[in-house]
py3Dmol code that shows the C-alpha trace and the ligand (Angstrom):
import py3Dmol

protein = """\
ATOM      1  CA  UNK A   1    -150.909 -65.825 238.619  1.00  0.00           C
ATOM      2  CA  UNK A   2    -148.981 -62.489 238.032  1.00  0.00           C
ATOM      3  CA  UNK A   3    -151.075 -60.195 239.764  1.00  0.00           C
ATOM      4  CA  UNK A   4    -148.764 -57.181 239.501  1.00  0.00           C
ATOM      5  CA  UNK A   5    -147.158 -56.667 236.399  1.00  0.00           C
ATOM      6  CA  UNK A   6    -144.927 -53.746 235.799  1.00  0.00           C
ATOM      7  CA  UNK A   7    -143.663 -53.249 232.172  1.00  0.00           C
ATOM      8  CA  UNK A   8    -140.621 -50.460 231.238  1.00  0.00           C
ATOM      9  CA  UNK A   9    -141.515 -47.807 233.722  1.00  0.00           C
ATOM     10  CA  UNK A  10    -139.735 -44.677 233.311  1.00  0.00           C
ATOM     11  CA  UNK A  11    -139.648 -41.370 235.569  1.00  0.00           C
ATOM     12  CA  UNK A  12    -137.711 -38.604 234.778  1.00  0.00           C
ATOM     13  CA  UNK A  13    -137.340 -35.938 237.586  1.00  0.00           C
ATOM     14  CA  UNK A  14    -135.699 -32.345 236.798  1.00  0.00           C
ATOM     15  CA  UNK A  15    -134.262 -33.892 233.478  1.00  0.00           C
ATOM     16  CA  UNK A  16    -132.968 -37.367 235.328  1.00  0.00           C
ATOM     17  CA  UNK A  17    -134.684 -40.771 234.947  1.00  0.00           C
ATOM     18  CA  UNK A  18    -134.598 -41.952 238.125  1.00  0.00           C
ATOM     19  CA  UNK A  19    -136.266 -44.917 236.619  1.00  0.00           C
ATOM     20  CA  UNK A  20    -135.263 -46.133 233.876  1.00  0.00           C
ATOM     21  CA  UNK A  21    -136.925 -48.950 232.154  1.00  0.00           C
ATOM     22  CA  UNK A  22    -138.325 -51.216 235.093  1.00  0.00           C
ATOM     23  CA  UNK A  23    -140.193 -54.294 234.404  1.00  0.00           C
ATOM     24  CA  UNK A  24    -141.380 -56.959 236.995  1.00  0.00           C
ATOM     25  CA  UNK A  25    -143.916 -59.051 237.797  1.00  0.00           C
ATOM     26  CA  UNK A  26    -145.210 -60.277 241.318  1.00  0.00           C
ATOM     27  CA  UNK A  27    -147.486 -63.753 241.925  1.00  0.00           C
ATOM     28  CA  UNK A  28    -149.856 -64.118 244.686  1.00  0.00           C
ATOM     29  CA  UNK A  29    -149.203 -65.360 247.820  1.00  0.00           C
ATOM     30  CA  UNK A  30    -145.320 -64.322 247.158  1.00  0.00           C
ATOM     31  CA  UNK A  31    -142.860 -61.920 248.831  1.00  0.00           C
ATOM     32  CA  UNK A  32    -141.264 -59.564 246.666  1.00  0.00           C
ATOM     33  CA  UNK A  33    -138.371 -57.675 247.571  1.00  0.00           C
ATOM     34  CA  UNK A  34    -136.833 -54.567 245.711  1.00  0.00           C
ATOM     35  CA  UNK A  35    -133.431 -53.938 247.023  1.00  0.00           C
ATOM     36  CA  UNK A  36    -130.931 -51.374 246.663  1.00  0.00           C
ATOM     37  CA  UNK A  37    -128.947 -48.420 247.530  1.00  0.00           C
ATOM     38  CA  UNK A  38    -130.596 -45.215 248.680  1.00  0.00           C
ATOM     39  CA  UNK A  39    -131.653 -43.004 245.832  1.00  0.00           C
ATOM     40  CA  UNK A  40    -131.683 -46.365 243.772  1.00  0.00           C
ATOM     41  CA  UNK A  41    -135.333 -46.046 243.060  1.00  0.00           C
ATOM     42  CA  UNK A  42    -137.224 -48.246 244.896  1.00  0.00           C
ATOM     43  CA  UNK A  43    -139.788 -45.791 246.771  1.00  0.00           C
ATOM     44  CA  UNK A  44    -140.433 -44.215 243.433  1.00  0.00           C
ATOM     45  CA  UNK A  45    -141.482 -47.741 241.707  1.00  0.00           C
ATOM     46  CA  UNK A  46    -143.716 -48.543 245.240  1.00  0.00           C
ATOM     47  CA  UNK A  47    -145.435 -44.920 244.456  1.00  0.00           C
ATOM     48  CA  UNK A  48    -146.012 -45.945 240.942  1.00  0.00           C
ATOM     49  CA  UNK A  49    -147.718 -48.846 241.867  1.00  0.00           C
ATOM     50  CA  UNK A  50    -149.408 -47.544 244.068  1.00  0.00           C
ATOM     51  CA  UNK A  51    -150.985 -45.418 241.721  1.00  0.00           C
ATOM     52  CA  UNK A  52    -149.115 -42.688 243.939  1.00  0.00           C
ATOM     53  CA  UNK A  53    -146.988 -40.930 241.263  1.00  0.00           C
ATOM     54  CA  UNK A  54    -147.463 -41.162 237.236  1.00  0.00           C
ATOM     55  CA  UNK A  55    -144.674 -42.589 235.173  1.00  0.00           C
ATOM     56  CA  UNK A  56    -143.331 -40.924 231.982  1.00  0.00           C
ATOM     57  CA  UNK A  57    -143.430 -44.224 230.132  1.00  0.00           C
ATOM     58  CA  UNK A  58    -144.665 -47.987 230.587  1.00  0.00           C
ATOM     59  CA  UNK A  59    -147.356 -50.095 232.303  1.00  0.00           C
ATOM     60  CA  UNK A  60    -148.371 -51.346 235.703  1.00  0.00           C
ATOM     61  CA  UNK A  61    -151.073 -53.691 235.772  1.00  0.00           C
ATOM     62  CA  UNK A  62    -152.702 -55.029 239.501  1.00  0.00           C
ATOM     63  CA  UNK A  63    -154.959 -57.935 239.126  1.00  0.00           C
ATOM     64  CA  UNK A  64    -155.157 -57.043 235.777  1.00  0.00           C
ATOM     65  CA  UNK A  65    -156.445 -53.741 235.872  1.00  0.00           C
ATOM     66  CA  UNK A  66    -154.821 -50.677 234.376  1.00  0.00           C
ATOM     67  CA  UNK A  67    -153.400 -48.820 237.465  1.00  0.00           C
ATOM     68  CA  UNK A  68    -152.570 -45.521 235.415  1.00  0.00           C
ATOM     69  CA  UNK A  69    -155.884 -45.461 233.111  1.00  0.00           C
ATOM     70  CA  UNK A  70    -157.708 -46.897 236.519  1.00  0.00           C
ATOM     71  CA  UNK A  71    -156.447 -45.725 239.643  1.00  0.00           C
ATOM     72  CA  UNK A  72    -159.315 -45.596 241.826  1.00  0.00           C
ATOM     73  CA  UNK A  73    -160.019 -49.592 240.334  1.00  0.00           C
ATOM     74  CA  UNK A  74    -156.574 -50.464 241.415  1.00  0.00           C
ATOM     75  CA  UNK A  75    -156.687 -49.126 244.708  1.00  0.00           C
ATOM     76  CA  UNK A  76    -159.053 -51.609 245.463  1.00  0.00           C
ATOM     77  CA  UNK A  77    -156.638 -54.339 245.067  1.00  0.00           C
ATOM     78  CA  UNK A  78    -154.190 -52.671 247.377  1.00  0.00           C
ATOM     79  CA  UNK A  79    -152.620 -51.668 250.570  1.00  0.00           C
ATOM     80  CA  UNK A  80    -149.599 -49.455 251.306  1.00  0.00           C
ATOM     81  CA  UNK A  81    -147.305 -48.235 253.933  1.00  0.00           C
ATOM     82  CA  UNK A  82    -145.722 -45.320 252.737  1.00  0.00           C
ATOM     83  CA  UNK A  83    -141.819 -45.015 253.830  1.00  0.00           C
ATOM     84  CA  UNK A  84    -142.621 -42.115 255.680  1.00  0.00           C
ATOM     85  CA  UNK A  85    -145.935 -42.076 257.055  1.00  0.00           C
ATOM     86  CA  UNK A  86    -147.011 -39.979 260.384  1.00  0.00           C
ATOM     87  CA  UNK A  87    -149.976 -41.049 262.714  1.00  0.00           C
ATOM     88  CA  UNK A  88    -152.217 -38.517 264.093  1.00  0.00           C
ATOM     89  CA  UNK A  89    -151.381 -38.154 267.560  1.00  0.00           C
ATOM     90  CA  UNK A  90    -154.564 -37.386 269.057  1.00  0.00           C
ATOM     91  CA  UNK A  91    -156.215 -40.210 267.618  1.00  0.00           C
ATOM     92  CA  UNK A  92    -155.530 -43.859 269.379  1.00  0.00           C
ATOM     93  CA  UNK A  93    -154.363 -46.761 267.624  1.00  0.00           C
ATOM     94  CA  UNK A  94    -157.929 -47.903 267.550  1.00  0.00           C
ATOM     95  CA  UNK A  95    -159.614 -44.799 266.367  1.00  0.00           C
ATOM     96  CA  UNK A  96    -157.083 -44.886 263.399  1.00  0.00           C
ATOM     97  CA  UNK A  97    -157.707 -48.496 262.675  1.00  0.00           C
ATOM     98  CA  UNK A  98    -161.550 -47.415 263.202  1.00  0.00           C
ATOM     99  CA  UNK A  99    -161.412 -44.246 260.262  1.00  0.00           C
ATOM    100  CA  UNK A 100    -159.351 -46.372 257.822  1.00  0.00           C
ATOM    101  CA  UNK A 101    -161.460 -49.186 258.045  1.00  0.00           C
ATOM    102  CA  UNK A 102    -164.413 -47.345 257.615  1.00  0.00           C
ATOM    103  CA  UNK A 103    -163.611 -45.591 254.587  1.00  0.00           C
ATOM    104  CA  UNK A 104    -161.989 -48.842 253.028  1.00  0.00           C
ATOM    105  CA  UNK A 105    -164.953 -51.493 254.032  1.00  0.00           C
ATOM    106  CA  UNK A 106    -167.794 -49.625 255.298  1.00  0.00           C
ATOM    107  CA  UNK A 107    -169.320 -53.055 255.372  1.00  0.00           C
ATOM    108  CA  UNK A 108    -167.225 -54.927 257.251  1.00  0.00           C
ATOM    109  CA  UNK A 109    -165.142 -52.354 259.295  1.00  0.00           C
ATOM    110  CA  UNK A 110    -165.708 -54.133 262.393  1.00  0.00           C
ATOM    111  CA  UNK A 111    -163.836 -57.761 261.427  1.00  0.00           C
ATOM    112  CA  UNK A 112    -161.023 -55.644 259.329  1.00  0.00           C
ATOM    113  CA  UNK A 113    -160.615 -53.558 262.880  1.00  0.00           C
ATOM    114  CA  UNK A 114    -159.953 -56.750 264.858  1.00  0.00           C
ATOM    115  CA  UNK A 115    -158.046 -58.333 262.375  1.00  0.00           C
ATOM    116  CA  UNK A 116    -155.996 -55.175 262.368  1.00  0.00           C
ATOM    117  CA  UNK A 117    -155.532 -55.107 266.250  1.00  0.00           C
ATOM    118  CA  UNK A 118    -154.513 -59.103 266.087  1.00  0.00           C
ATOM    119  CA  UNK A 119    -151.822 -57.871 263.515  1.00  0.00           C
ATOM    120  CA  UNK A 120    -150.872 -55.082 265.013  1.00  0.00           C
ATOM    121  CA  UNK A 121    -149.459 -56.727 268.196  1.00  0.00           C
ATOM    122  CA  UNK A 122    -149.820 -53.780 270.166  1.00  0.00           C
ATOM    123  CA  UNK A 123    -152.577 -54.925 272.877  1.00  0.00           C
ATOM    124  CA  UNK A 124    -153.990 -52.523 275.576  1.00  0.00           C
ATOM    125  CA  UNK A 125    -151.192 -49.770 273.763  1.00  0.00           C
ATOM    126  CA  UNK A 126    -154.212 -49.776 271.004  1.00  0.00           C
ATOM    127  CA  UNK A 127    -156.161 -47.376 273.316  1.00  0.00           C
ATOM    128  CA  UNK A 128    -153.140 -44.968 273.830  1.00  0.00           C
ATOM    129  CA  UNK A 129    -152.659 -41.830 272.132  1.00  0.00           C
ATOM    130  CA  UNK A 130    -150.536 -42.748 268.328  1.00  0.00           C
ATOM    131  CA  UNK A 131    -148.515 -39.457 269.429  1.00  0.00           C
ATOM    132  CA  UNK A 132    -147.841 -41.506 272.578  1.00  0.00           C
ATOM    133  CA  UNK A 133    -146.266 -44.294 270.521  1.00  0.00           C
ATOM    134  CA  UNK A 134    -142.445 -45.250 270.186  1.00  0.00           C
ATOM    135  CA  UNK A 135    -141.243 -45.121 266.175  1.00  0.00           C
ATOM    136  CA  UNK A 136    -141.751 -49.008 265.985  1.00  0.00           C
ATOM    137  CA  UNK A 137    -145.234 -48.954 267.588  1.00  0.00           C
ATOM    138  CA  UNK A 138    -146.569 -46.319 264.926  1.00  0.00           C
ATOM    139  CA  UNK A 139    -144.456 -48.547 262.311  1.00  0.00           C
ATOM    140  CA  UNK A 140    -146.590 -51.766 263.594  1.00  0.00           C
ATOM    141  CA  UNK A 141    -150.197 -49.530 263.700  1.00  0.00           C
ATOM    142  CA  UNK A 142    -149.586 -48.499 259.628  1.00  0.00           C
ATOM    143  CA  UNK A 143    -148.446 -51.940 258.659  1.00  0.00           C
ATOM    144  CA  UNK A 144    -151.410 -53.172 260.439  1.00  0.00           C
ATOM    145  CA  UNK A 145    -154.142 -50.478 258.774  1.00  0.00           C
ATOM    146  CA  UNK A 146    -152.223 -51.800 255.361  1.00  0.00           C
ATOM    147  CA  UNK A 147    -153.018 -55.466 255.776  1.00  0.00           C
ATOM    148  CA  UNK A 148    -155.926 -55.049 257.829  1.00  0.00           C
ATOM    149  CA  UNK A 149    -158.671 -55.076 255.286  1.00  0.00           C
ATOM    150  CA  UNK A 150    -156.598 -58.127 253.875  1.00  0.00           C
ATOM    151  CA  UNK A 151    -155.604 -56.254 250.052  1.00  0.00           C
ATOM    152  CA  UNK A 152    -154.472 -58.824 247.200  1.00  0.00           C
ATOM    153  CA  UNK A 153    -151.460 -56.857 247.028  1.00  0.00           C
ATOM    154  CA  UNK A 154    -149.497 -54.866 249.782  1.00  0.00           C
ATOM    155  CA  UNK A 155    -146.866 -52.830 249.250  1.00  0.00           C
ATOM    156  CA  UNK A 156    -144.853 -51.982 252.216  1.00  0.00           C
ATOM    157  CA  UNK A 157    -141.893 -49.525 251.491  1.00  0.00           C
ATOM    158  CA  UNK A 158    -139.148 -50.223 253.962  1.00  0.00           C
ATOM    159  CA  UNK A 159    -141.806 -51.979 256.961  1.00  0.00           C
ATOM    160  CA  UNK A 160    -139.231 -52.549 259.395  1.00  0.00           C
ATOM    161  CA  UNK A 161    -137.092 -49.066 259.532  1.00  0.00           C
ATOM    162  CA  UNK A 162    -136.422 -47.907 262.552  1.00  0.00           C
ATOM    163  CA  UNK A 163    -137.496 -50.947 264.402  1.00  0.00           C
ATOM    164  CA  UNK A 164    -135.042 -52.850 267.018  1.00  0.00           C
ATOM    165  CA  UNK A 165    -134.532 -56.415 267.121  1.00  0.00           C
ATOM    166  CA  UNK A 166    -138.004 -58.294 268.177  1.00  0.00           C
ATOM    167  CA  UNK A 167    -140.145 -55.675 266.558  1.00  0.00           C
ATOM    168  CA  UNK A 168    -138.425 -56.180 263.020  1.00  0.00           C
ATOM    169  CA  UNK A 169    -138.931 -60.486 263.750  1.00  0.00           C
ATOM    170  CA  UNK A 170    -142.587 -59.893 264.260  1.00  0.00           C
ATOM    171  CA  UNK A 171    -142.729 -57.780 261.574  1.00  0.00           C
ATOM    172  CA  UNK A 172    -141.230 -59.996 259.313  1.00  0.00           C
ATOM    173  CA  UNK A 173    -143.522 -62.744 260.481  1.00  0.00           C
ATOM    174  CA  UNK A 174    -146.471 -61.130 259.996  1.00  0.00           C
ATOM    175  CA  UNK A 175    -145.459 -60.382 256.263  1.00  0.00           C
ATOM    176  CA  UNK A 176    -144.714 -63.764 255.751  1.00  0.00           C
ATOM    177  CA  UNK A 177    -147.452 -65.205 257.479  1.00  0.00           C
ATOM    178  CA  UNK A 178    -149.831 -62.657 255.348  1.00  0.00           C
ATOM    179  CA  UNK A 179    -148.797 -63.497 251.814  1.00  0.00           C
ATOM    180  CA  UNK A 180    -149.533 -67.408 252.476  1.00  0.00           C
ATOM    181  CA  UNK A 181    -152.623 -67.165 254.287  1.00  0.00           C
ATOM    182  CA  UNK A 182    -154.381 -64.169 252.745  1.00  0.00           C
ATOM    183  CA  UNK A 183    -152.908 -65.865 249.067  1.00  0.00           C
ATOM    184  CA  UNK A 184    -151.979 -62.166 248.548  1.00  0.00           C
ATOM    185  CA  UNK A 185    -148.598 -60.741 246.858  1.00  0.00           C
ATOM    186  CA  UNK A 186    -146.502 -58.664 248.961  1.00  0.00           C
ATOM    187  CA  UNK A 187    -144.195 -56.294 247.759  1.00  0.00           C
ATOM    188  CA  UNK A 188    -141.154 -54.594 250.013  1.00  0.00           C
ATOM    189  CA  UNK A 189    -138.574 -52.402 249.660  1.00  0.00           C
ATOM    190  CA  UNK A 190    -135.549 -52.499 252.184  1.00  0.00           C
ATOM    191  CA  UNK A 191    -131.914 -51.733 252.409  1.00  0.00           C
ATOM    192  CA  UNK A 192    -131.578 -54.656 254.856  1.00  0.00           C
ATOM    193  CA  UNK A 193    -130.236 -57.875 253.155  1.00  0.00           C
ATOM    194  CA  UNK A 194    -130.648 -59.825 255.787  1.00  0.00           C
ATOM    195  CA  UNK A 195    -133.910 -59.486 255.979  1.00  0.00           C
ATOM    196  CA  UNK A 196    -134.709 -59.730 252.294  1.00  0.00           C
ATOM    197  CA  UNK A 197    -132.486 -63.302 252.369  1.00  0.00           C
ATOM    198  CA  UNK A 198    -135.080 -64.451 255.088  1.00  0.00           C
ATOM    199  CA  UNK A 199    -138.125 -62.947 253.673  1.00  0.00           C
ATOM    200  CA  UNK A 200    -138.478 -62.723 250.382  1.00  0.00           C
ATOM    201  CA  UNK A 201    -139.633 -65.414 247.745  1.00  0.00           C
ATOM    202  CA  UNK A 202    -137.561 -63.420 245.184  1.00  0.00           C
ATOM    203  CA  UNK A 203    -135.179 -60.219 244.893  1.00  0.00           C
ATOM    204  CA  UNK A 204    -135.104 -57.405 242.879  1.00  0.00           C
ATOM    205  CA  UNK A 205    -131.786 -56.006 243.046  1.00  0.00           C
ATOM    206  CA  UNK A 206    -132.272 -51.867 241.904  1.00  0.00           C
ATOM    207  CA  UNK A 207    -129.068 -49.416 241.273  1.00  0.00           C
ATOM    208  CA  UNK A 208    -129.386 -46.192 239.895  1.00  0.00           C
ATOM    209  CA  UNK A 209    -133.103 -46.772 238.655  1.00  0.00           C
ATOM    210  CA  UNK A 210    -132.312 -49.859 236.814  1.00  0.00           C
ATOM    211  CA  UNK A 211    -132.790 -53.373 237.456  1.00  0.00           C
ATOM    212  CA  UNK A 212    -129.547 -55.517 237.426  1.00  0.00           C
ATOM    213  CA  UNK A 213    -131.091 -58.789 238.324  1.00  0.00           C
ATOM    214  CA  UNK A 214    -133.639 -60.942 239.947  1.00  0.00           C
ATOM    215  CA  UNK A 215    -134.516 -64.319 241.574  1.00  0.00           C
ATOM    216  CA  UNK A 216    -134.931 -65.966 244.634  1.00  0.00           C
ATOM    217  CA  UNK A 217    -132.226 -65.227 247.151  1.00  0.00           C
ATOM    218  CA  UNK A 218    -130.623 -68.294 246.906  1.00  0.00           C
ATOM    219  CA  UNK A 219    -130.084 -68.718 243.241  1.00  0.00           C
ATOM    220  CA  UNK A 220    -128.655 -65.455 243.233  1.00  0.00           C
ATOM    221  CA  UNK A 221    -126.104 -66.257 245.734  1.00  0.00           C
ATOM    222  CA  UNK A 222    -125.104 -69.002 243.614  1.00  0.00           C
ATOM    223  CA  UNK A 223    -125.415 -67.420 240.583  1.00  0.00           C
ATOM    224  CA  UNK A 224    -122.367 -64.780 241.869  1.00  0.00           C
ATOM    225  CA  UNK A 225    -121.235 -67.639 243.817  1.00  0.00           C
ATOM    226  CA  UNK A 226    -122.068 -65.658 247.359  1.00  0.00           C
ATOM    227  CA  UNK A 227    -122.450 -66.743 251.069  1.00  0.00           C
ATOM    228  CA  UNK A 228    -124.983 -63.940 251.204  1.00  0.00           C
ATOM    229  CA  UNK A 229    -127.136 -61.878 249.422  1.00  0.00           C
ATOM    230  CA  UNK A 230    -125.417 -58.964 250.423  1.00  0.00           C
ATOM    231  CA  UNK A 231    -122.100 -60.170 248.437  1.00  0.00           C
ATOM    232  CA  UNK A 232    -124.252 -60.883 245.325  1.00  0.00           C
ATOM    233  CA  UNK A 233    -125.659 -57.484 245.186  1.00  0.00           C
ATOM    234  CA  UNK A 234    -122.198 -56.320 245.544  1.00  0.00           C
ATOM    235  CA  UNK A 235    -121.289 -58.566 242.924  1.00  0.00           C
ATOM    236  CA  UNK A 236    -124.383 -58.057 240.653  1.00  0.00           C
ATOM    237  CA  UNK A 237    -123.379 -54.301 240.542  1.00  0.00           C
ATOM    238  CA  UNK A 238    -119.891 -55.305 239.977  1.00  0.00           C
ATOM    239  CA  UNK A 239    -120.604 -57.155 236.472  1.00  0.00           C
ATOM    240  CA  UNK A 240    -123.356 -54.960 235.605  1.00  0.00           C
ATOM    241  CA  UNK A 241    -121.310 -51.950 235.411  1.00  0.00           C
ATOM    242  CA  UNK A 242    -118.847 -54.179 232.888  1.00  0.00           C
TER     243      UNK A 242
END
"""
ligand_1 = """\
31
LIG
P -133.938 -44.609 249.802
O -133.421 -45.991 250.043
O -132.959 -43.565 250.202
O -135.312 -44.382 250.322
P -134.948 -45.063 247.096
O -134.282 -46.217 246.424
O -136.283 -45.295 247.669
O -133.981 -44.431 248.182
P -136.185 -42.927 245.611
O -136.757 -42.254 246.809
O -137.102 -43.654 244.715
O -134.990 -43.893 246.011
O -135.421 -41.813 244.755
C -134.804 -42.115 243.517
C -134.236 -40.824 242.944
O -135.328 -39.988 242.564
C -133.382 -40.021 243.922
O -132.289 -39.496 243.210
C -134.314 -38.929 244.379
O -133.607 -37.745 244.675
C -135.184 -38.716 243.151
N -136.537 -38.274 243.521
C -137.473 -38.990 244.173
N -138.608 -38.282 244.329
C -138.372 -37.064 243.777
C -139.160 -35.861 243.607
N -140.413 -35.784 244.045
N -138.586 -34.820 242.958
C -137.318 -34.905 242.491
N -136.519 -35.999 242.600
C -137.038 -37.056 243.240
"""
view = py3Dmol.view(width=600, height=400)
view.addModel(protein, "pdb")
view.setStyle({"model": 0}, {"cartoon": {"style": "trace"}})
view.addModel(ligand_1, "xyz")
view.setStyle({"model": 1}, {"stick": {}})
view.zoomTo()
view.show()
């Protein structure tokens, strides 16, 4: 089932459409990945979605429902981790997990909680001050309060920035693991192509707010006849500017 569809989106900033004419959809229990360039557009599509930012033109719907005639109804259906989101650094890990939860499932805080400290990897660190917390742990403790209270849809804009090595494999695994066992669709954004090769059911490649193609990784690469994904996109940005 295509529980996020997004139909011709358009956003126009001082006189510029940044976006201009997007249209996807997303299954459950997939991983989609929007890929591109920076300033190609991809943060601005997440914060559509995510009933963040309002579009000049076109349609998002998430399980269905309306996200720009019903925000607060969509939000149910999601989670997000914003590409540039701070911690409060007096709280702990915990106590953030704790607020979040609360507010999100005030029923059933206490099993979204634990299933946010399982996925957050972060052990004993949990009871440390956020402020206390390397880039990658904070990274790990939002991408956990995103998933924690298990959304149908989770959109995680650039999830593994700034992390080294190991944390970006966990991360990755988690994602994965997530969008099979929770049956939910999971949406990314990242510049890294590795990662999207390994990750992601299917690509959107994004350039200058449109996009140029889609599929899963490896039918692109053999539709530009690529070793990698990165050399499609290269490729894919080659013929579309024909
Ligand atoms: P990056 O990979 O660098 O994060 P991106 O693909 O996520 O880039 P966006 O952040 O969506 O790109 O930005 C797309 C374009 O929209 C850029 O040219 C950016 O300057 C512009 N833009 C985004 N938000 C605003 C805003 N609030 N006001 C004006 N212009 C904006």
């Amino acid at each position: 089932m295509d529980i996020i569809v997004v139909e011709g989106l358009v956003k126009v900033y001082g006189g510029r459409r940044v976006i201009d004419g997007v249209s996807f959809r997303v299954r459950s229990g997939e991983v989609f990945g929007l890929v591109g360039p920076n300033g190609a557009g991809k943060t601005t599509t997440l914060r559509i979605i995510a009933t963040l930012v309002k579009p000049n033109e076109g349609r998002v719907l998430v399980n269905g429902v309306d996200a720009l005639a019903k925000p607060v109804e969509a939000r149910k259906f999601l989670g997000y981790l914003p590409e540039e989101a701070e911690v409060y650094p007096r709280l702990t890990g915990y106590e953030h997990m704790l607020f979040h939860a609360r507010l999100k499932c005030p029923n059933s805080y206490r099993e979204a909680v634990s299933r946010g400290a399982q996925l957050s990897g972060l052990g004993n660190r949990l009871h440390d001050k956020a402020g206390e917390y390397s880039k990658g742990m904070k990274r790990r403790l939002l991408m956990a309060i995103a998933l924690m209270t298990k959304p149908q849809v989770a959109i995680l804009d650039e999830p593994t920035s700034g992390l080294d090595v190991h944390a970006s494999y966990s991360v990755r695994k988690v994602i994965k693991e997530y969008s099979k066992e929770a049956g939910a669709a999971v949406i990314i954004s990242s510049h890294n192509m590795l990662e999207v090769e390994h990750l992601c059911d299917r690509v959107a490649f994004i350039n200058n707010g449109r996009i140029i193609d889609s599929g899963p990784p490896t039918e692109l690469m053999n539709k530009y006849s690529s070793a990698n994904i990165e050399e499609a996109f290269i490729k894919a940005i080659e013929a579309s500017a024909i």
